[in-house]
C-alpha positions as CSV (number, residue, x, y, z in Angstrom):
1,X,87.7,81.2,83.6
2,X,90.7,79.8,84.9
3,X,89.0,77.5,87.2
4,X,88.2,75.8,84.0
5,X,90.8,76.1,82.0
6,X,93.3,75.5,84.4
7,X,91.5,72.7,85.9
8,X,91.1,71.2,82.7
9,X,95.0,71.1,82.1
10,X,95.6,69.5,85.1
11,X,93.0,66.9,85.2
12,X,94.4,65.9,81.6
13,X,98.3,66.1,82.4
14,X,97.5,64.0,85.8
15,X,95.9,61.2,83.3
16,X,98.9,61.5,81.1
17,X,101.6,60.8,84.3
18,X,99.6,58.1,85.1
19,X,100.0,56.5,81.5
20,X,102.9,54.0,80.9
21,X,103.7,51.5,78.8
22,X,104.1,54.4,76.0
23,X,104.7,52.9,72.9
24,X,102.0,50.3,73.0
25,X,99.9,53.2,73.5
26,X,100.8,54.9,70.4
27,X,100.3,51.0,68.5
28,X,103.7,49.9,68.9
29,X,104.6,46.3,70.0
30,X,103.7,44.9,73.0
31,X,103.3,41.5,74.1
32,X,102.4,38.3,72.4
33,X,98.8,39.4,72.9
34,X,98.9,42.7,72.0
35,X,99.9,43.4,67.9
36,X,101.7,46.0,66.8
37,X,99.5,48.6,64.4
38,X,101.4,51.6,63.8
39,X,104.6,52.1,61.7
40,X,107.5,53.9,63.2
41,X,107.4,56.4,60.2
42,X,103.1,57.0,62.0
43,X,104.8,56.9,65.7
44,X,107.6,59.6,65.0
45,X,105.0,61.5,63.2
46,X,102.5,61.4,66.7
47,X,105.8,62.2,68.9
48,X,105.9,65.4,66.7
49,X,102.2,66.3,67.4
50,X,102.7,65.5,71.1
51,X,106.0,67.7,70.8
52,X,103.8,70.5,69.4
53,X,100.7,69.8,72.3
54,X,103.3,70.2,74.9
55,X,104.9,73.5,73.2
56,X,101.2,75.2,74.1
57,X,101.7,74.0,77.7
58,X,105.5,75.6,77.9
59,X,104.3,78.9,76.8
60,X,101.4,78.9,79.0
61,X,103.7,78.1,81.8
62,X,105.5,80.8,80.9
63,X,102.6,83.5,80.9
64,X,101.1,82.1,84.1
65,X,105.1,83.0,85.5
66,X,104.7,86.3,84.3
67,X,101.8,87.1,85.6
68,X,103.0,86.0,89.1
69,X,106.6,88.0,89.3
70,X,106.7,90.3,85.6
71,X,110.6,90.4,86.1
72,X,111.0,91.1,82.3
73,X,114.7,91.6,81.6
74,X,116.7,88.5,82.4
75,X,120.0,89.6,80.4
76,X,123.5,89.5,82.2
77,X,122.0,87.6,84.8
78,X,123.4,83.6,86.2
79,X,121.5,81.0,88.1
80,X,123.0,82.5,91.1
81,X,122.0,86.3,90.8
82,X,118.3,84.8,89.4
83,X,115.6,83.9,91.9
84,X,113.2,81.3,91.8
85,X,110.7,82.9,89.6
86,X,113.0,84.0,87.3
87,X,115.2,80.9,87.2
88,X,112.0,78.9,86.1
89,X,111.2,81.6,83.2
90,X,114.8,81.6,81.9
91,X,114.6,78.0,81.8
92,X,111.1,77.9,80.4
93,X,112.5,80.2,77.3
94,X,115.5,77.5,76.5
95,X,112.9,74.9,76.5
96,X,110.7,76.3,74.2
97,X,113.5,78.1,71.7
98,X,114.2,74.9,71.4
99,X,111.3,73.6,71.1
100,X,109.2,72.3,67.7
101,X,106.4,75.0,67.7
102,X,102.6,75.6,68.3
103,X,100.1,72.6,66.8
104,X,97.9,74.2,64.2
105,X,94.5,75.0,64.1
106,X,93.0,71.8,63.2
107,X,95.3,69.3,65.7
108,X,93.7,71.9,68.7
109,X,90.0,71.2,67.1
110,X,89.9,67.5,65.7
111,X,89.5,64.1,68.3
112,X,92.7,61.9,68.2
113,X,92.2,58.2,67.3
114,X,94.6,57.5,70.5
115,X,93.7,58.0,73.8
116,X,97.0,59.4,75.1
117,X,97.6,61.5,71.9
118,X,93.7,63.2,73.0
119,X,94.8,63.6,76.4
120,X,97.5,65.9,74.8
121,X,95.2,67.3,72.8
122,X,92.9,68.6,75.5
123,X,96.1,69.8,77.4
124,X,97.4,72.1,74.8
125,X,93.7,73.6,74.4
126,X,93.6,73.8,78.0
127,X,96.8,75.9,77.4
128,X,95.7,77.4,74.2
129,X,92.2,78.8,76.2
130,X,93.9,79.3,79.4
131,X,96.2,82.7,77.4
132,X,92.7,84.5,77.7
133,X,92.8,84.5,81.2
134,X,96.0,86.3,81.5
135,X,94.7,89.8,79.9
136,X,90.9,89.5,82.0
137,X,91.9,89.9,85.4
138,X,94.7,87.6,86.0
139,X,97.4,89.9,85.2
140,X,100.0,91.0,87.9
141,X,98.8,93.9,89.7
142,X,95.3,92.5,90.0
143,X,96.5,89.3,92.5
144,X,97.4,89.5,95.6
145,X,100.8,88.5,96.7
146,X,99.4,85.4,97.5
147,X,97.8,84.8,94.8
148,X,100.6,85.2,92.8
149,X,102.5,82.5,94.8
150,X,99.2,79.9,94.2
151,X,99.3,81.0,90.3
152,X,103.3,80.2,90.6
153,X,102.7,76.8,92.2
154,X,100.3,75.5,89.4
155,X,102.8,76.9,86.9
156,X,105.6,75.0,88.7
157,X,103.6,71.5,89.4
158,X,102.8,71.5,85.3
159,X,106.3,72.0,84.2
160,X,107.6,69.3,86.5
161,X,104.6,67.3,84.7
162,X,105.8,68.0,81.2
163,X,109.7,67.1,82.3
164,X,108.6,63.7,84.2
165,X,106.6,63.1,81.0
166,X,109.8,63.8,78.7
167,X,111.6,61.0,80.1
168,X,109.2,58.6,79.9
169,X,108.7,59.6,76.2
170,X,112.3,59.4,75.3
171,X,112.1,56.1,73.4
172,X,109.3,57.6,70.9
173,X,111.1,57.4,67.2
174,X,112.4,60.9,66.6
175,X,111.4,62.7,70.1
176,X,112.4,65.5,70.5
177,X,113.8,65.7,73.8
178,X,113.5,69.3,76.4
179,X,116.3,71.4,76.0
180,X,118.3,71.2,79.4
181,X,115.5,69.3,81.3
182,X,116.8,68.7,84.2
183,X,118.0,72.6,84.7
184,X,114.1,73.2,84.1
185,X,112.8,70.3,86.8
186,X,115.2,71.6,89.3
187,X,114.2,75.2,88.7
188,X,110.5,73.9,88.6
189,X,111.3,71.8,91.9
190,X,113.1,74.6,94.0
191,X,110.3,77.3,92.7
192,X,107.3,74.9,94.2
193,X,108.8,75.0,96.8
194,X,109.0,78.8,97.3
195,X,105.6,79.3,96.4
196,X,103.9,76.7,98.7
197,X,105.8,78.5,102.1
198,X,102.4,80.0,102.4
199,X,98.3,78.9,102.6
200,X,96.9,79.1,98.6
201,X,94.2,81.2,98.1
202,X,92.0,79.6,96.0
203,X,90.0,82.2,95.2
204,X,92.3,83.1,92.0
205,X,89.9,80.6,90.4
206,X,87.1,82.9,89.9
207,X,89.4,85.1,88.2
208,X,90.5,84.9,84.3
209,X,87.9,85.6,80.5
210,X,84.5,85.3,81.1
211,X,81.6,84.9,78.2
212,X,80.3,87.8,77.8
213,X,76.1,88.2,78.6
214,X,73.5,87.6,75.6
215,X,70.0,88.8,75.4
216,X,67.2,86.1,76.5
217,X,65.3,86.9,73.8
218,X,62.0,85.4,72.6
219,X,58.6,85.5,74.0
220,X,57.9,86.1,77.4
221,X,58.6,83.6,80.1
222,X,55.5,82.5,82.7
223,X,55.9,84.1,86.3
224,X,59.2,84.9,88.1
225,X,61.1,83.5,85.1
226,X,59.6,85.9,83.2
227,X,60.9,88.5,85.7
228,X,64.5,87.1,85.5
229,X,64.0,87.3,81.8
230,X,63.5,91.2,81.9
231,X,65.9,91.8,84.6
232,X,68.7,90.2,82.7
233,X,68.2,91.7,79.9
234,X,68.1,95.6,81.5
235,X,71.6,94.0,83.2
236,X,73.1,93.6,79.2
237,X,71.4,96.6,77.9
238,X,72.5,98.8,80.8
239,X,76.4,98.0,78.8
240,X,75.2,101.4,76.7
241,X,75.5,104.7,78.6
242,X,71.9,105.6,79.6
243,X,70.2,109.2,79.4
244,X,68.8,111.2,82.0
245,X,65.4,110.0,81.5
246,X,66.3,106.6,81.1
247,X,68.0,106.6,84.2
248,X,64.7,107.7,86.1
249,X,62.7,105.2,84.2
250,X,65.4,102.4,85.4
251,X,65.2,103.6,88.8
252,X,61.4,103.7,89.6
253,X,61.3,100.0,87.7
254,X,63.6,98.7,90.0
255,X,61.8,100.5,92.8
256,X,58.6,98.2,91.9
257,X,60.6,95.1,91.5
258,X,61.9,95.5,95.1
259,X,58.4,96.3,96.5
260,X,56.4,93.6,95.3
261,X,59.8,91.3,96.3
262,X,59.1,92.0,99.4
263,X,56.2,90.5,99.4
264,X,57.1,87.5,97.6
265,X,60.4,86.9,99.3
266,X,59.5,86.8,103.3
267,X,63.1,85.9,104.5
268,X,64.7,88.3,102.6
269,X,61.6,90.8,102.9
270,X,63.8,93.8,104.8
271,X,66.4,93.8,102.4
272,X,64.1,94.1,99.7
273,X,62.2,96.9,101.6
274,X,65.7,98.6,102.0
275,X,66.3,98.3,98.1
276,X,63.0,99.9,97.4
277,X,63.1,102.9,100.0
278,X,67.0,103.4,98.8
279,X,65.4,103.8,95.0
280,X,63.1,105.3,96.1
281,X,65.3,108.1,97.6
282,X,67.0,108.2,94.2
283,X,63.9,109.1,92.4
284,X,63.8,111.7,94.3
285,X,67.3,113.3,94.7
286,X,67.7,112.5,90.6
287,X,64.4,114.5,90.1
288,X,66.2,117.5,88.9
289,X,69.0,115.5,87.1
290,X,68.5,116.2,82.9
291,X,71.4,115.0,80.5
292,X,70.9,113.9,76.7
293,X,73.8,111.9,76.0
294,X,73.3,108.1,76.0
295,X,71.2,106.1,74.9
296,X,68.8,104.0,77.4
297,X,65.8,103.4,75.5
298,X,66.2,99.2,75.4
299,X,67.4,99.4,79.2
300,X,64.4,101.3,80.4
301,X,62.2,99.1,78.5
302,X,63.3,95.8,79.8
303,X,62.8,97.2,83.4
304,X,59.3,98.6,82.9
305,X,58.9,95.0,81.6
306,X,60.3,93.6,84.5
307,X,58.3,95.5,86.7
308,X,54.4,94.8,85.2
309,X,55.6,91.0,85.3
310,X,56.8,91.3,89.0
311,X,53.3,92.6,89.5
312,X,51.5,90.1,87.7
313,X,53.0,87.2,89.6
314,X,52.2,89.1,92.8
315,X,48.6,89.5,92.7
316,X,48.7,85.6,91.0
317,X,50.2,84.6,94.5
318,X,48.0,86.3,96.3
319,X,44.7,85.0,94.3
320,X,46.3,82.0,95.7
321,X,46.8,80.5,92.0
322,X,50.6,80.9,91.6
323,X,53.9,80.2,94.5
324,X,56.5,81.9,94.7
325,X,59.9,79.4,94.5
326,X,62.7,80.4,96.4
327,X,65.4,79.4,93.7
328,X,64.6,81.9,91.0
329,X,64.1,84.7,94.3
330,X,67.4,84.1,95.3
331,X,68.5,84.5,91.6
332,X,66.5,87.5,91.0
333,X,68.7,88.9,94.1
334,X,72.0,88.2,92.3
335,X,70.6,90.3,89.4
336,X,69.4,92.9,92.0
337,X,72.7,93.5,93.3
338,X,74.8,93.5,90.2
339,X,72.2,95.9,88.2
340,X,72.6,98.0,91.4
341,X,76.4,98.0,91.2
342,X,76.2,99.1,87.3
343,X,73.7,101.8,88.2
344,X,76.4,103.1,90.8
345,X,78.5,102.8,88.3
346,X,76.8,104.9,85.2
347,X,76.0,107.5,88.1
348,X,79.4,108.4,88.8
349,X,80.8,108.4,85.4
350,X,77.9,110.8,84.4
351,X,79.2,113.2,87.3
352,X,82.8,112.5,86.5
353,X,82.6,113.1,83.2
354,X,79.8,115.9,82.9
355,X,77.7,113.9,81.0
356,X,74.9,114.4,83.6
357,X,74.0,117.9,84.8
358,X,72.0,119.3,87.8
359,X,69.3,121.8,87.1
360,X,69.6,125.1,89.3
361,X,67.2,127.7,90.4
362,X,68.7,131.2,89.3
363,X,67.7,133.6,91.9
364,X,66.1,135.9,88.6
365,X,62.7,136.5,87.0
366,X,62.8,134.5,83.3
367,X,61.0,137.7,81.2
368,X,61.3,135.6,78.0
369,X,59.3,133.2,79.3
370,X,55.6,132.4,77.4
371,X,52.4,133.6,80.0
372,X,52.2,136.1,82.4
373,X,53.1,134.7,85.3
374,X,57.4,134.7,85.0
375,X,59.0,131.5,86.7
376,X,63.0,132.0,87.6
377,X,65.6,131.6,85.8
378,X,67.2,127.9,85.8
379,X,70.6,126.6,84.6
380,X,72.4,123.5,84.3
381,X,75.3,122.9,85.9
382,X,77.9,119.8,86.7
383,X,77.1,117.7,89.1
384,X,79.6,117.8,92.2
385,X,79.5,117.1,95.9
386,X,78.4,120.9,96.6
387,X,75.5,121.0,94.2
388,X,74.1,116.8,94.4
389,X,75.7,116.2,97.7
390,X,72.2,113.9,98.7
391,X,72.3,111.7,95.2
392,X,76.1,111.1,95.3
393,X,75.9,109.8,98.8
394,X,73.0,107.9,98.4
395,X,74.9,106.2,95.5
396,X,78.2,105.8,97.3
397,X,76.8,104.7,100.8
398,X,73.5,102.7,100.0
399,X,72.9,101.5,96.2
400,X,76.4,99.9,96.0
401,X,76.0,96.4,97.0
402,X,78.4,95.3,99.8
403,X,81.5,93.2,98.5
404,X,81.1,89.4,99.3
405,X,83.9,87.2,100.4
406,X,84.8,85.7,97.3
407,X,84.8,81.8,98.0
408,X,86.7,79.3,96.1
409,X,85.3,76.6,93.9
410,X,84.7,73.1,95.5
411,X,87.2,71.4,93.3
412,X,90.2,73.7,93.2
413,X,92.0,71.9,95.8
414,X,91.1,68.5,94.7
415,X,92.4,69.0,91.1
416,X,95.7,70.2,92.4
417,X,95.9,67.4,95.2
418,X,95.7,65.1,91.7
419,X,98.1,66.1,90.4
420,X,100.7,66.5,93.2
421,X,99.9,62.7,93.1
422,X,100.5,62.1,89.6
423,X,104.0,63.8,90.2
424,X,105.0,61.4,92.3
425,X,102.8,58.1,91.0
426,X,104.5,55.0,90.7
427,X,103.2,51.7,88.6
428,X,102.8,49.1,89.9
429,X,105.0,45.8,90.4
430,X,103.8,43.0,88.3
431,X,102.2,40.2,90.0
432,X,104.6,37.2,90.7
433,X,104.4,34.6,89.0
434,X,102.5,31.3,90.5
435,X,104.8,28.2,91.2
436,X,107.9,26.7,93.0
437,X,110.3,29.8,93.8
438,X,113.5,29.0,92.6
């Protein structure tokens, strides 16, 4: 997520700008007190690694800029015709064309005997994780326009880091300095400023790659957790395209689950009763719904699990020998809602792409039919708005869960307020020194 990933980089580059004293942190000679233990052939050869640690936070600079203004072709143009956005990129591509390459494998996974050489570490895999984000949800087109402006500050505010942290490195044996780095920290400079005109939205925290949801598997869990066991799993098996029956299994499981909620949950009792009469309604209006395709078997299972546990812990709680705790309720919500949003989902998809079908009297006598009593005919056609009008509605206008307002995470401001310090940190003056001033 790039919450994580993104806070993580800054965390580490605002350690790093608050670092000084540089080559006594890499073992070089300091005062009396403090003895020398590295070679400059073994400090050269860290100013490469660092040099490659700082190449992964370039090019994730670079993406993050992309995925705020996707400008692509840059030929022809001059720092006059260029704006902001793309003054920064072209600036960003010198310095790394120039620059001495992505660490390997093992410099990304293995702990640094230095302190400062790890914090450099953990910024390039910051950087190195944080590239995931870019393809899940935090590509342009999916932010808002301010979005984009808070994605192009951070961008900005880390390539200002990485030039103010060039300097300072400049007396490393062999560093290799930024190609044209004070083009890049004025283009970084004037581009944070264009992006912060506006408020930040946050919010583009919660965006970016997400682990993907794993079976709790095992034995059964005791009471409600038990319930959340089940109703995660239908959540991960519902990921495969459920059949017709299935689906109708699914939806009288969840039916239960609501009902006896209810009773369980007494401040959140009507919106349970709501879920249960809105299943309830699907039962019915799917009752004449048949399709093959799919396969729902593991889905259908988990909820019929979910369902006789939900009814265990029910008549436990009201033999007065079990309580029902409000934090896994609240939980067991949260799964309500986003099983109901994937069962919105799978219903429209199986009317959009005729996988379900509607069965259909056929105003006609069925005279190949076995006994002597002849039902009518009956035929199977696609569902549309004319034909399931009831079901599609119901799924449109009552399953699907009402969008929340997304809300930002506690720390996104206070991990860029850090390092908006760092920028502009200072070290202290040394203490004078006690006696008779001269």
């Amino acid at each position: 997520m790039y919450a994580e990933n993104g806070g993580h980089l800054r965390a580490e580059l605002s350690t790093l700008l608050r670092q000084h004293r540089v080559q006594q942190r890499l073992g070089g000679a300091g005062s009396h007190s403090i003895p020398e233990t590295t070679s400059v052939e073994e400090r050269r050869l860290l100013g490469e690694q660092i040099g490659r640690y700082r190449h992964s936070a370039l090019v994730w600079c670079v993406q993050a800029v992309r995925a705020a203004n996707p400008r692509m072709n840059l030929l022809g143009t001059s720092t006059r015709t260029r704006g902001p956005a793309e003054e920064l990129r072209y600036r960003l591509d010198v310095a790394i064309a120039h620059s001495s390459g992505l660490p390997g494998l093992d410099e990304l996974t293995i702990e640094q005997p230095f302190a400062m050489v790890e914090s450099w570490r953990q910024v390039a895999r910051a950087a190195t994780l944080g590239e995931h984000d870019f393809d899940a949800g935090l590509g342009y087109g999916r932010l808002s326009q301010v979005q984009c402006m808070t994605l192009l500050k951070d961008a900005c505010d880390v390539a200002r880091g990485l030039v103010g942290l060039d300097r300072r490195y400049a007396h490393i044996p062999g560093w290799k300095p930024l190609k044209e780095a004070g083009w890049l920290a004025r283009a970084a400079e004037t581009c944070a400023t264009f992006a912060g005109y506006d408020e930040p939205d946050y919010t583009i925290d919660l965006r970016g790659w997400q682990p993907r949801r794993t079976l709790v598997e095992g034995p059964g869990l005791p009471g409600l957790i038990g319930v959340l066991q089940a109703q995660h799993n239908v959540l991960v098996h519902l990921d495969e395209f459920p059949d017709a029956r299935s689906l109708r299994l699914l939806l009288d499981s969840q039916r239960i689950v609501s009902r006896d909620a209810a009773t369980l949950d007494p401040r959140a009792s009507s919106e349970w009763t709501d879920r249960s009469s809105t299943y309830l309604r699907l039962i019915h209006a799917t009752k004449d719904i048949g399709g093959m395709i799919g396969n729902g078997g593991p889905a259908a299972g988990e909820a019929a699990l979910a369902a006789s546990r939900i009814e265990q812990v029910t008549r436990a709680v009201q033999a007065g020998t079990d309580v029902a705790d409000s934090g896994p309720l609240r939980h067991l919500a949260q799964l309500g809602r986003e099983i109901d949003e994937r069962i919105t989902q799978v219903i429209q998809q199986g009317a959009r792409e005729r996988i379900y079908f509607a069965r259909v009297p056929f105003p006609r006598v069925d005279k190949d039919a076995a006994g002597l009593v002849k039902p009518t005919r009956q035929r199977y056609v696609p569902m549309t708005a004319d034909v399931c009008q009831e079901l599609l509605e119901l799924v449109r206008d009552e399953l699907r869960p009402q969008a929340e307002t997304p809300r930002a995470p506690k720390r996104a401001a206070a991990s860029r307020v850090e390092l908006a310090a760092a920028l502009v940190h200072r070290p202290e003056p040394r203490r004078a020194q006690s006696g008779p001033a001269m």
